[in-house]
PDB file of N, CA, C and O in Angstrom:
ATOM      1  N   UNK A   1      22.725  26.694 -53.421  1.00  0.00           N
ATOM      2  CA  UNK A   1      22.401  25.684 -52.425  1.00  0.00           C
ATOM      3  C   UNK A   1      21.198  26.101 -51.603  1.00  0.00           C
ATOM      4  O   UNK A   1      20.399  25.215 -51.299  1.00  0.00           O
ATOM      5  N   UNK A   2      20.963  27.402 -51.187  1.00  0.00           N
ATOM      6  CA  UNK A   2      19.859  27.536 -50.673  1.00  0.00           C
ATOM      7  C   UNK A   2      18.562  27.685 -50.546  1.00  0.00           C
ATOM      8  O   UNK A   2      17.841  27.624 -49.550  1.00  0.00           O
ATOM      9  N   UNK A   3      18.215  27.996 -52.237  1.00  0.00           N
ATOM     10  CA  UNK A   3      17.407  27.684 -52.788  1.00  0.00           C
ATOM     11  C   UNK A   3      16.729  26.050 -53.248  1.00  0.00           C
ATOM     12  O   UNK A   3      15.564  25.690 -53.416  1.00  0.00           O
ATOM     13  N   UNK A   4      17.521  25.603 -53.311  1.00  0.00           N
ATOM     14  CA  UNK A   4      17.201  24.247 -53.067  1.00  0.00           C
ATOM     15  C   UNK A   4      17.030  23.409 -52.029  1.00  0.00           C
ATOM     16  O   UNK A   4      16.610  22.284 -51.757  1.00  0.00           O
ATOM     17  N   UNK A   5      17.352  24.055 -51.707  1.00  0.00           N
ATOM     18  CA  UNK A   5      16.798  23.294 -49.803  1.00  0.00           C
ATOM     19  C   UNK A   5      15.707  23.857 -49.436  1.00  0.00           C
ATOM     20  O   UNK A   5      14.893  23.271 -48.722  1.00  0.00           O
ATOM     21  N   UNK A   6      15.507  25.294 -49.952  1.00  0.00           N
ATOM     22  CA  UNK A   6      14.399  25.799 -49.434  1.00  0.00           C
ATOM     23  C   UNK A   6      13.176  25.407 -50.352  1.00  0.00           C
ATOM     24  O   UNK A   6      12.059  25.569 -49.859  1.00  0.00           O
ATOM     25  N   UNK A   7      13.258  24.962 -51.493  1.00  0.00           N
ATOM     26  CA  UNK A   7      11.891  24.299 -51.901  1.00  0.00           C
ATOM     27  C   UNK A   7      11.843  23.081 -52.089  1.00  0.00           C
ATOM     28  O   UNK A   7      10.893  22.604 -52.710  1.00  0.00           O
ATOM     29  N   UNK A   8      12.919  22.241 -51.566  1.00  0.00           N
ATOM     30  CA  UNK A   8      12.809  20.653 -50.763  1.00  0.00           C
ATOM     31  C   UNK A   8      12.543  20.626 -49.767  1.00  0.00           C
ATOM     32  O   UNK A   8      12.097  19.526 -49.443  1.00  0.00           O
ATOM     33  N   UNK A   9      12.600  21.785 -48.513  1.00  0.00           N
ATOM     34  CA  UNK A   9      11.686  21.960 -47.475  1.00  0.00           C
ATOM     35  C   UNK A   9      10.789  22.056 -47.885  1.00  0.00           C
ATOM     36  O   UNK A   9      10.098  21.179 -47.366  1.00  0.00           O
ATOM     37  N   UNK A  10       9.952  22.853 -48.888  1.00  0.00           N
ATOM     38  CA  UNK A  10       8.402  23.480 -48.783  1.00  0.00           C
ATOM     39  C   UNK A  10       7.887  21.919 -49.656  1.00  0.00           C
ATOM     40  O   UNK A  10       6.715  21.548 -49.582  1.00  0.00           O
ATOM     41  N   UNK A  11       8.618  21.367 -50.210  1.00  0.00           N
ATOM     42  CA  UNK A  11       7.897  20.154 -50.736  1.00  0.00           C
ATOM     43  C   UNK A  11       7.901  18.813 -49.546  1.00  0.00           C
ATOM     44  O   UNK A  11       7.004  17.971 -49.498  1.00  0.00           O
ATOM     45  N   UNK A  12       8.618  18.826 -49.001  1.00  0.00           N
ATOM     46  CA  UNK A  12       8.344  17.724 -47.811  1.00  0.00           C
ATOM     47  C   UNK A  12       7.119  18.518 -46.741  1.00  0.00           C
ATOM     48  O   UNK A  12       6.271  17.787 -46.230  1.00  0.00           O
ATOM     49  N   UNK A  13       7.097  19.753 -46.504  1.00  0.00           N
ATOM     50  CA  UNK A  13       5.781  20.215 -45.922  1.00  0.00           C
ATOM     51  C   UNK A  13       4.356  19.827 -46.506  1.00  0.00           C
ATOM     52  O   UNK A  13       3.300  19.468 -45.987  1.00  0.00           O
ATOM     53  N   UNK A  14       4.876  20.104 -48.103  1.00  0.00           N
ATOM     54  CA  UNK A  14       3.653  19.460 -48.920  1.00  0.00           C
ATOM     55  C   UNK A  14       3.078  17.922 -48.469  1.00  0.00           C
ATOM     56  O   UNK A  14       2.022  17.577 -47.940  1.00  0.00           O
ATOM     57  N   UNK A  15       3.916  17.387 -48.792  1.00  0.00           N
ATOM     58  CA  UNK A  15       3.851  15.786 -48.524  1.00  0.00           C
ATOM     59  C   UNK A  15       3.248  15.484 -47.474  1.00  0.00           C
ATOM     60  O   UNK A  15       2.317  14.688 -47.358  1.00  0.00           O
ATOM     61  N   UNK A  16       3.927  16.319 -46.405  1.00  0.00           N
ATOM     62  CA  UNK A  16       3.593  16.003 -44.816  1.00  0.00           C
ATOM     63  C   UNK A  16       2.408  16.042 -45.231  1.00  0.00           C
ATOM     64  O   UNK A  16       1.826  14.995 -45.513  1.00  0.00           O
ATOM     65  N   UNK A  17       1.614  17.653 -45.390  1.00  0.00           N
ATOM     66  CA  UNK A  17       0.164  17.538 -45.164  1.00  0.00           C
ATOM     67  C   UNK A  17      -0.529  16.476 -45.747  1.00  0.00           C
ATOM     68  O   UNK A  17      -1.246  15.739 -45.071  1.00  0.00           O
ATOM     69  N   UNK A  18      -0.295  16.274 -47.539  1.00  0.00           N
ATOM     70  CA  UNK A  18      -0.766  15.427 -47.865  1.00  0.00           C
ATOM     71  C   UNK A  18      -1.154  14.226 -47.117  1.00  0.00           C
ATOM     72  O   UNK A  18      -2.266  13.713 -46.990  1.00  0.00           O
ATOM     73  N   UNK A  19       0.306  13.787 -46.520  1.00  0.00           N
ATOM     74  CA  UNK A  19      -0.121  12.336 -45.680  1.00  0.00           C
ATOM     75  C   UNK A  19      -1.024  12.400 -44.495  1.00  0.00           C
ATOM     76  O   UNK A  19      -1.820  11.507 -44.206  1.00  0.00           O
ATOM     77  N   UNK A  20      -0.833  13.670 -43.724  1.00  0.00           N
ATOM     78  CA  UNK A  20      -1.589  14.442 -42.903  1.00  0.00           C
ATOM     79  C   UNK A  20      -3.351  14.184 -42.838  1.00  0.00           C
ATOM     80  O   UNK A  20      -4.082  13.845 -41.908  1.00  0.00           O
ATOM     81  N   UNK A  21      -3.630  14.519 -44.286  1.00  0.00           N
ATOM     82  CA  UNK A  21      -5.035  14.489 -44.547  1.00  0.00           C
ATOM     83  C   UNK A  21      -5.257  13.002 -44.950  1.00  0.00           C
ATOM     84  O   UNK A  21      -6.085  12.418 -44.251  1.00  0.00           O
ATOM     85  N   UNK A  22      -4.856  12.502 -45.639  1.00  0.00           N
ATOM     86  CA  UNK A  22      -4.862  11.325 -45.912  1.00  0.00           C
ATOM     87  C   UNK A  22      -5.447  10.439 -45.157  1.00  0.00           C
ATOM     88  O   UNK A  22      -6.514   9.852 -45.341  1.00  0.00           O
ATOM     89  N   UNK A  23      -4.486  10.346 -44.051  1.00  0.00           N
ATOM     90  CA  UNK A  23      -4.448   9.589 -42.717  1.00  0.00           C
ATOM     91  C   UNK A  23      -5.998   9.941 -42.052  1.00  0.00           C
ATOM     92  O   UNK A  23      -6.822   9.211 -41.501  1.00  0.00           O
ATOM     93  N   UNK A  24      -5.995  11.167 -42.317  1.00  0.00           N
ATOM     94  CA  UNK A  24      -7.550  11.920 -41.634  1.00  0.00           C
ATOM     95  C   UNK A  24      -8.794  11.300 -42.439  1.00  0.00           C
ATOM     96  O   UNK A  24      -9.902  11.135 -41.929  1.00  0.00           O
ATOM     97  N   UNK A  25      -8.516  11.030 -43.555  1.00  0.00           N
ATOM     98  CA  UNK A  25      -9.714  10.687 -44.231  1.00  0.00           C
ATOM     99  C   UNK A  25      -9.866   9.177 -44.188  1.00  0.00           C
ATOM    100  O   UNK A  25     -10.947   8.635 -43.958  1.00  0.00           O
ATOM    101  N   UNK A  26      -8.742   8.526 -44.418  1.00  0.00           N
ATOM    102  CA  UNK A  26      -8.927   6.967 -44.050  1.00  0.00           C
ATOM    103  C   UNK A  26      -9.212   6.293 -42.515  1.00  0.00           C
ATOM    104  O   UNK A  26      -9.584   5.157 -42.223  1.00  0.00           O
ATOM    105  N   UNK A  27      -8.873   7.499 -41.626  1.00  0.00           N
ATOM    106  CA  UNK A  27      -8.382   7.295 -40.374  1.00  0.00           C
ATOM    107  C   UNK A  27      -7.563   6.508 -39.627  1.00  0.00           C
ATOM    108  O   UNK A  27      -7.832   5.897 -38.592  1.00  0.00           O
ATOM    109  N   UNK A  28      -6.238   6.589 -40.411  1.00  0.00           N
ATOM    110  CA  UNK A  28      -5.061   5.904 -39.904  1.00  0.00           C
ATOM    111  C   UNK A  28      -4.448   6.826 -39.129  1.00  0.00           C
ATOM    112  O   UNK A  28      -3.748   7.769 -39.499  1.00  0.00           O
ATOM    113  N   UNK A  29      -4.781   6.470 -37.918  1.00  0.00           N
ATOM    114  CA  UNK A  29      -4.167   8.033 -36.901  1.00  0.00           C
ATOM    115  C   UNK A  29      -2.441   7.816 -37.147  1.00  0.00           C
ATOM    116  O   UNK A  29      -1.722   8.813 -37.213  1.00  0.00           O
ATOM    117  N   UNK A  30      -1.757   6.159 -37.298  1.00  0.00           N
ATOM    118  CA  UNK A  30      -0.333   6.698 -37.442  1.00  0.00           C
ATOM    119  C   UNK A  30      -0.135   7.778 -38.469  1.00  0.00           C
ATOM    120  O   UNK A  30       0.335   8.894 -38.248  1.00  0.00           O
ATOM    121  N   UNK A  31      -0.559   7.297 -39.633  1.00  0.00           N
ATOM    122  CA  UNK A  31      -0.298   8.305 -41.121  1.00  0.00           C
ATOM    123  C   UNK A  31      -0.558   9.826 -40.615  1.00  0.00           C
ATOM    124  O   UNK A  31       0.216  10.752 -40.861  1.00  0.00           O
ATOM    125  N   UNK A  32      -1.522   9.924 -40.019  1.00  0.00           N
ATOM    126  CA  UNK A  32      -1.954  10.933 -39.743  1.00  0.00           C
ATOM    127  C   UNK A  32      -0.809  11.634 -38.639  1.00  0.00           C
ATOM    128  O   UNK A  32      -0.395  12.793 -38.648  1.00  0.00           O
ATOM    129  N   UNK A  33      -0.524  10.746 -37.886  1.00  0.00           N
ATOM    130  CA  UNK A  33       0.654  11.660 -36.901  1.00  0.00           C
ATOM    131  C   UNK A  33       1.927  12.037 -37.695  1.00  0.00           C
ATOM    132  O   UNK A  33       2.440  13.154 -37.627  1.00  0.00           O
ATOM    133  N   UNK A  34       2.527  10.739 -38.664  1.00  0.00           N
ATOM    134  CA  UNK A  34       3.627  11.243 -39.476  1.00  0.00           C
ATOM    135  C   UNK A  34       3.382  12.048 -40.166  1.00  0.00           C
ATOM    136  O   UNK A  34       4.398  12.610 -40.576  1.00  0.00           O
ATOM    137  N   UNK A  35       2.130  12.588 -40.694  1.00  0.00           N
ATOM    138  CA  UNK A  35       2.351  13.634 -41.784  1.00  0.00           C
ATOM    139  C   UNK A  35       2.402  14.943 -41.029  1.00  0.00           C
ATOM    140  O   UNK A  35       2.910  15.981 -41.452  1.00  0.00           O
ATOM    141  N   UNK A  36       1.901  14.793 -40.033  1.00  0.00           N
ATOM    142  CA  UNK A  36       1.944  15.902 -38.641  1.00  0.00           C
ATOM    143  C   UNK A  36       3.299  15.864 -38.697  1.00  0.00           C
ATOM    144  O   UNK A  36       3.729  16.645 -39.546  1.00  0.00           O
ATOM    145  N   UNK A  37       4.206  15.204 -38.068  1.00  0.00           N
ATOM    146  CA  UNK A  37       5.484  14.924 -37.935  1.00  0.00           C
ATOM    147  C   UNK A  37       6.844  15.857 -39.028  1.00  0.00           C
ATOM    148  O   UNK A  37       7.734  16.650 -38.722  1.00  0.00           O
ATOM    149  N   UNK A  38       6.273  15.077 -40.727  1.00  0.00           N
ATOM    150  CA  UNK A  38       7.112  15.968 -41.308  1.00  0.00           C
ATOM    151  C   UNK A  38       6.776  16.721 -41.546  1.00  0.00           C
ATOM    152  O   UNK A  38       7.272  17.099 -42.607  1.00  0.00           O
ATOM    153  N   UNK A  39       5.573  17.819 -40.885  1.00  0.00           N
ATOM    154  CA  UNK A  39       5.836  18.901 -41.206  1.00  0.00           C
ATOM    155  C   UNK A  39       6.140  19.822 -40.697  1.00  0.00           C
ATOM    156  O   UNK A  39       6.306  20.970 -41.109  1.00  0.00           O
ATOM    157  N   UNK A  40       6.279  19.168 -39.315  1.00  0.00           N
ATOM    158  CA  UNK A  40       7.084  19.888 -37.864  1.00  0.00           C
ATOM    159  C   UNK A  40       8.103  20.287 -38.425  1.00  0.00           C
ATOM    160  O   UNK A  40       8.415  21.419 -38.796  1.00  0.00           O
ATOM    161  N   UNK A  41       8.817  18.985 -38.506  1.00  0.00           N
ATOM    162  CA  UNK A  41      10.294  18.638 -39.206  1.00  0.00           C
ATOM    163  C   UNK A  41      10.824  20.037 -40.693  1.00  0.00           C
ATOM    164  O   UNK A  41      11.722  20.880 -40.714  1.00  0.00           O
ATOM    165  N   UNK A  42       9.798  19.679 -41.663  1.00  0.00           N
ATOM    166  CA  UNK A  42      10.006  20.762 -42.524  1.00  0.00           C
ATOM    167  C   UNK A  42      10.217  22.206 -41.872  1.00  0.00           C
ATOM    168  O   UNK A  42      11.220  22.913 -41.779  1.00  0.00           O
ATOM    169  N   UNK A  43       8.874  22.380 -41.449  1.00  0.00           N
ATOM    170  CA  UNK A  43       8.871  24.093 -40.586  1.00  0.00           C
ATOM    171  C   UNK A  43      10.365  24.263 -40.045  1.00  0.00           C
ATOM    172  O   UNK A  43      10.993  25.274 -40.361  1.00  0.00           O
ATOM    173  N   UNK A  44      10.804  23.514 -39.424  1.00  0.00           N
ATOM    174  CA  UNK A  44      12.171  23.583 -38.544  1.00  0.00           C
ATOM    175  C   UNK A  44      13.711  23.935 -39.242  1.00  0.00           C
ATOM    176  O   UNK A  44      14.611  24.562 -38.682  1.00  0.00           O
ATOM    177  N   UNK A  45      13.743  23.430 -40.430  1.00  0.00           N
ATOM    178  CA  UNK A  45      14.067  23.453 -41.745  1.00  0.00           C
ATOM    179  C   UNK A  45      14.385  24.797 -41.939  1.00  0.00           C
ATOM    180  O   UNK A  45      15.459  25.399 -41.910  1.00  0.00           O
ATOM    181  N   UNK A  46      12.960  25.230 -42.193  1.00  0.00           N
ATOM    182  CA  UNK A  46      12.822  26.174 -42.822  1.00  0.00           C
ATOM    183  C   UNK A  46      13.260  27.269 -41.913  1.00  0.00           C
ATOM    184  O   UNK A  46      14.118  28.018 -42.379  1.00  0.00           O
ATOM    185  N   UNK A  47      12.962  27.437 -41.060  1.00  0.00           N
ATOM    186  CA  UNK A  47      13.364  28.482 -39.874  1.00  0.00           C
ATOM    187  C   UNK A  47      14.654  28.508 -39.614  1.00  0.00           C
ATOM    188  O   UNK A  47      14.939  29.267 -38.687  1.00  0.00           O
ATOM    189  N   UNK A  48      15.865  27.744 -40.282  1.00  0.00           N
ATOM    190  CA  UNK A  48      17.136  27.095 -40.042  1.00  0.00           C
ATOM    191  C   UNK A  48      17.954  28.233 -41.419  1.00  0.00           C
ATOM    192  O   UNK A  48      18.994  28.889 -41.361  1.00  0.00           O
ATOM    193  N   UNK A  49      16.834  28.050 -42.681  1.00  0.00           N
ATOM    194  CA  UNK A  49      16.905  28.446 -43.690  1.00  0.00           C
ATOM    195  C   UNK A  49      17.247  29.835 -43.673  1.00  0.00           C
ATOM    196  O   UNK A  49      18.344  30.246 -44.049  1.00  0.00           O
ATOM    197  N   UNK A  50      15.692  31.067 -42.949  1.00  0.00           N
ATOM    198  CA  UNK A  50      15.999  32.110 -42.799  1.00  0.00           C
ATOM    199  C   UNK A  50      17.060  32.788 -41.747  1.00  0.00           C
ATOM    200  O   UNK A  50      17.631  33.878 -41.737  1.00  0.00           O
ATOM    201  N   UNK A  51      17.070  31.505 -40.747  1.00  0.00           N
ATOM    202  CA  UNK A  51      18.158  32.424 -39.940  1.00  0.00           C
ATOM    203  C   UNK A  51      19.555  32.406 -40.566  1.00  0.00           C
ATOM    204  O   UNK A  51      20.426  33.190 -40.190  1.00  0.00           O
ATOM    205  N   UNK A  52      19.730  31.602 -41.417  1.00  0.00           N
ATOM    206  CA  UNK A  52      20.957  31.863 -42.486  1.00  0.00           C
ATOM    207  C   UNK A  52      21.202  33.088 -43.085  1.00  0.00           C
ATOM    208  O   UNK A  52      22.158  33.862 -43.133  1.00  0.00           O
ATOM    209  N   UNK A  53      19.254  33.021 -43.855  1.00  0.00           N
ATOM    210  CA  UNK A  53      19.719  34.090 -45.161  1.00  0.00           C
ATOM    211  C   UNK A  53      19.638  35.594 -43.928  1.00  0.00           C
ATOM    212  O   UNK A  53      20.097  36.564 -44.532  1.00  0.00           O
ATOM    213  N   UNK A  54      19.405  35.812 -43.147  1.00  0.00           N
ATOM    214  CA  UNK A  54      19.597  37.158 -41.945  1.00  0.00           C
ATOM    215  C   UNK A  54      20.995  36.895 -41.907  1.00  0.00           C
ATOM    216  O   UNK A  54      21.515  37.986 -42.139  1.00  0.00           O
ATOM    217  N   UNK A  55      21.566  36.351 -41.800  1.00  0.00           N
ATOM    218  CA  UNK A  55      23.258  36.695 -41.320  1.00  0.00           C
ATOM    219  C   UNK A  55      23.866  36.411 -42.281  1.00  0.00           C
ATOM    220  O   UNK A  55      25.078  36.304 -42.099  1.00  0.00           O
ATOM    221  N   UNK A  56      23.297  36.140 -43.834  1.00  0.00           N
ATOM    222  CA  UNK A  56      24.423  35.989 -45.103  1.00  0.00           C
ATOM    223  C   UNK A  56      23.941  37.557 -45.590  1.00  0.00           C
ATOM    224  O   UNK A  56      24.412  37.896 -46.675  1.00  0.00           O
ATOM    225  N   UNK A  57      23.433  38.127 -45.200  1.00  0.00           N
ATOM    226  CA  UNK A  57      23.009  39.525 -45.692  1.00  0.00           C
ATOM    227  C   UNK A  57      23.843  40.514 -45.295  1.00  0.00           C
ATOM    228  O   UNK A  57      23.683  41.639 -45.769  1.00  0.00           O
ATOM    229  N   UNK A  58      24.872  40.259 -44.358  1.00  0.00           N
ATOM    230  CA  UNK A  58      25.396  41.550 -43.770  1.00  0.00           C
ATOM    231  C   UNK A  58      26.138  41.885 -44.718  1.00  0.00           C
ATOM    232  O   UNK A  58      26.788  42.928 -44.655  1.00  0.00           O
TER     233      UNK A  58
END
């Protein structure tokens, strides 16, 4: 299970940026804030992730 969450996090980070730049190049500042957005969201994820695998280690 945790492996899979952890590179369905790193792929919604992907995305984020993608939409991220996207938004930057067309200049759709919403697109541009959501892709900002999920990748807040991802990072958060992910930091959720390692503080798991630190305390499944003992």
């Amino acid at each position: 299970m945790g492996w899979n969450d952890k590179l369905k996090n790193k792929k919604d980070e992907t995305k984020g940026a993608a939409k991220e730049n996207l938004g930057k190049a067309t200049g759709d500042e919403q697109m541009q804030r959501e892709g900002h957005s999920d990748q807040s969201v991802s990072n958060l994820k992910q930091a959720g992730e390692k503080v798991k695998d630190t305390f499944k280690k003992d």
